[in-house]
C-alpha positions in Angstrom: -6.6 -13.3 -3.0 -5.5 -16.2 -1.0 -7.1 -16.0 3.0 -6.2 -16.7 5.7 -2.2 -15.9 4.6 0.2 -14.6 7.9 3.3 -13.0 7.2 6.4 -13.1 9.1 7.5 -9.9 7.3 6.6 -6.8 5.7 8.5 -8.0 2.4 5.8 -10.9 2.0 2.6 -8.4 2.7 4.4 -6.2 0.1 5.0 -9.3 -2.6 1.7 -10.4 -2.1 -0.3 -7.1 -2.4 2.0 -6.5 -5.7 1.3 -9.6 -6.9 -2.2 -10.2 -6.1 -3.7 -6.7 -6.4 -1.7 -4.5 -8.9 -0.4 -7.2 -11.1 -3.6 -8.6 -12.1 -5.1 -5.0 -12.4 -7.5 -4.8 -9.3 -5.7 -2.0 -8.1 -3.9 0.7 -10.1 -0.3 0.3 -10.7 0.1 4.1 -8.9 -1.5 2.4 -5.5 1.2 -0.2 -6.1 3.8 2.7 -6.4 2.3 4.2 -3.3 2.6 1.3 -1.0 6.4 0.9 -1.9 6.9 5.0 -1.7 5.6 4.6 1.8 6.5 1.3 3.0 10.2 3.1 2.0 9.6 6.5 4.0 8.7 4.5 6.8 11.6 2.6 6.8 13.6 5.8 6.5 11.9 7.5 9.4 12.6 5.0 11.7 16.4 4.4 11.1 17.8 7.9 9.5 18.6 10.2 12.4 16.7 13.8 11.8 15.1 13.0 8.7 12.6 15.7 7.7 9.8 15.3 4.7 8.7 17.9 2.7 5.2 19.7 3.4 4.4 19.1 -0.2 5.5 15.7 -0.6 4.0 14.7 2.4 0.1 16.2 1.2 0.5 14.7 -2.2 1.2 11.2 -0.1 -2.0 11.6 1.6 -3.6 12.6 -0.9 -2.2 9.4 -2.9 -3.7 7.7 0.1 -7.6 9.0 0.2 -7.4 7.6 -3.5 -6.2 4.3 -2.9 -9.0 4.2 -0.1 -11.2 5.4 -2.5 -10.4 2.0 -4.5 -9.7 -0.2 -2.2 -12.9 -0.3 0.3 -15.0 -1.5 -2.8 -12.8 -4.1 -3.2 -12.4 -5.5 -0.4 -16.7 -5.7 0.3 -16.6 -7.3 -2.9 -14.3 -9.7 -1.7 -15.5 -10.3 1.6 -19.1 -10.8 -0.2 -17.6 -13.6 -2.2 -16.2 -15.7 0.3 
């Protein structure tokens, strides 16, 4: 992954984490899923008046989330080790 890279918005983190991490098969294509499942509720949450998740949804999100740490934190020590 390129370093040292600042983004100006979310949509370029996004692009870049798809196109870097799940397109070349570092991460999972789910984790890519994920990110844009959240990255969406987020963005409902803050500008839909009263919106309300689903208990269930909501676990299996998290649990969606201890996996992609699960995957992610190797990665990344293996990418800080090869700087």
């Amino acid at each position: 992954m390129e370093e040292g890279r600042r983004f100006q918005k979310h949509s370029g983190v996004r692009a870049t984490f798809n196109q870097h991490l799940i397109k070349t098969g570092r991460l999972a294509r789910k984790h890519g899923d994920l990110y844009n499942r959240l990255f969406r509720d987020r963005h409902e949450g803050d500008y839909i008046e009263f919106i309300k998740f689903d208990q269930g949804y909501v676990g299996e999100q998290i649990k969606g989330c201890e996996e992609f740490l699960g995957e992610i934190r190797p990665l990344i020590k293996t990418l800080a080790e090869n700087k």
